[in-house]
C-alpha positions, 0 to 999 in steps of 0.5 A: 798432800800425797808423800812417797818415802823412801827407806829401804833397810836396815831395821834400824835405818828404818826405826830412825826414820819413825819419827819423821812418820809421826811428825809429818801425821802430827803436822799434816794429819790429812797427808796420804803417806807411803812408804817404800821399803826392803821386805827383809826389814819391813816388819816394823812398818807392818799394819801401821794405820798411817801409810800405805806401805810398799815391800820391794826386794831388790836383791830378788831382782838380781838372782837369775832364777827368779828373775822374771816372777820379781820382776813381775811383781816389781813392775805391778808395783810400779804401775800402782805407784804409777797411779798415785800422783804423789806431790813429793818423795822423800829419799832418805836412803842416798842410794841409786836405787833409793833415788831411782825408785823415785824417778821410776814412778813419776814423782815430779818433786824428788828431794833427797840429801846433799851430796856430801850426805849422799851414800851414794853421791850418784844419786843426786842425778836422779833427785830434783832437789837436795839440801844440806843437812849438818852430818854432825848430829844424830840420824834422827834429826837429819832426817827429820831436818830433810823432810822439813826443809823439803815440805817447808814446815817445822817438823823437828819436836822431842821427844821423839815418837816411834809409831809401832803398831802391835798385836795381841799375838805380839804381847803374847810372845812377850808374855810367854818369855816373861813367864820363864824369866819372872817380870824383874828381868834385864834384856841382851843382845849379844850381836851385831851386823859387823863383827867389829861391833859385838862385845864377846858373848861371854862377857854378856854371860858374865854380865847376867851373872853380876845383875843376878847377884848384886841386883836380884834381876834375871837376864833374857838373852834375845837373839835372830833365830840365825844367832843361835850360836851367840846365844848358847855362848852367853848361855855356856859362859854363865854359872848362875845359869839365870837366863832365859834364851828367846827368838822372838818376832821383832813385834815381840821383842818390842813388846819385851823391851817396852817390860824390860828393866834394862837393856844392854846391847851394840849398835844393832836394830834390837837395841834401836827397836829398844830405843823405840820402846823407851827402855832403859839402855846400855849402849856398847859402841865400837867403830860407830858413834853414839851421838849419831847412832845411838839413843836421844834420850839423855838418861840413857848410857854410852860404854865407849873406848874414848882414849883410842883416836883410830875410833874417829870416822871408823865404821870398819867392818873388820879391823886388825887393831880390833881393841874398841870393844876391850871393855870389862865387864865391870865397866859395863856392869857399873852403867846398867846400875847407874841406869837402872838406878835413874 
């Protein structure tokens, strides 16, 4: 069997479509899988031995300086597609141009969500099939769920794995960290891509600092090399100064959390590369929902504003009642221990 996938972005969107990777290569060991997806977030899925994987960049394709040099690319990309005569493609993006990637390179059988899971409801024209899949559980088993009623085999099995495939220069960005924080360390990530999801990263300064005194262990404060203010504000807010600031790959940061003590950090693709890793977690949400979004793995911990009803059905990506995240220090502190603990 010949599988077209399609997720595009985010890091995160496409860490929890991992699973559905490993669990059609478990179940259907002779499937040729490829898998389609934005060159921004396609990293993770780099030399991963069970798909052939396709980087597209659809924002290229929108500039008008560089439109004929992508376009060009997009179309040899298409035409190689073309050649593949695939049995069924799986969109698991709900967009437009999810939808029409699929349609664009032939694939007979294009089945996607229902229109009520649909991000862009539009695109159920442009799928051959869609079905219904329940929107109150975590993204992990709705798309799983998909790609099992679509290719007619049971597929949903936990615990979940999350095929990343690393390098010996990954384990050495890792390593290089370590040494300058010791190997007893916590790993923070102060950001987040709306900023009604980041927790003040001077309450993250704070947080190392109680870690340090009261459990002995030293904080690495992992960040984009674009977050490099974040960073330098846990960093100025701390007084015990144990902290460590990186920027590494995200392939390194993999590799740092899968040797982290704890994690501590929002609804962002670092703390879903964590879950990934099966670090022990702390998940500080605000306007998104951790039974969705969050880890599946029962011993991990949720902070959460739970006594504020204007949480329900949020994801604001501004907000002027912004109290969600109004959580202390002291709340969150008490979480990593409890998991370090487990």
């Amino acid at each position: 069997m010949k599988i077209l996938m399609v997720k595009l972005s985010s890091i995160g969107d496409i860490i929890h479509t991992l699973p559905v990777l490993s669990a059609i290569h478990r179940t259907l060991p002779k499937a040729e899988i490829t898998w389609v997806a934005e060159k921004k977030s396609a990293e993770i899925l780099k030399d991963n031995p069970w798909l052939r994987l396709i980087e597209i960049d659809t924002r290229a394709l929108r500039k008008k300086a560089s439109f004929g040099k992508n376009f060009s690319l997009a179309s040899r990309q298409l035409r190689d597609l073309r050649q593949t005569k695939f049995d069924v493609a799986l969109d698991f993006q709900g967009l437009l141009k999810s939808a029409a990637i699929a349609k664009l390179v032939g694939v007979k059988r294009r089945c996607g969500f229902a229109k009520a899971s649909l991000r862009e409801p539009a695109s159920r024209f442009l799928l051959t099939e869609t079905f219904k899949v329940s929107s109150e559980i975590h993204i992990i088993r709705k798309n799983l769920t998909l790609a099992e009623k679509a290719l007619k085999i049971p597929l949903i099995d936990e615990p979940f794995d999350f095929p990343i495939f690393t390098d010996p220069i990954h384990q050495f960005e890792a390593d290089e960290i370590i040494a300058r924080s010791g190997k007893n360390f916590a790993l923070l990530n102060p950001a987040g891509g709306w900023v009604t999801k980041l927790w003040p990263a001077e309450k993250f300064g704070q947080l190392a600092d109680r870690l340090w005194e009261e459990n002995g262990v030293n904080s690495v404060v992992a960040t984009a090399p674009n977050e490099k203010g974040l960073a330098d504000q846990v960093l100025n807010s701390s007084k015990s100064g144990n902290i460590v600031l990186a920027t590494p790959t995200l392939k390194g940061f993999y590799e740092l959390a899968r040797r982290a003590k704890i994690y501590v950090g929002g609804d962002t693709g670092p703390t879903h590369l964590a879950v990934a890793a099966k670090t022990p977690l702390v998940g500080i949400f605000g306007p998104t929902e951790w039974w969705r979004n969050g880890s599946p793995n029962p011993d991990d911990i949720c902070v959460e504003r739970n006594d504020l009803g204007c949480r329900v059905n949020c994801h604001r990506r501004t907000c002027s009642n912004w109290i969600c995240l109004d959580i202390s220090v002291e709340t969150v502190l008490r979480a990593a221990q409890k998991r370090l603990s487990l």
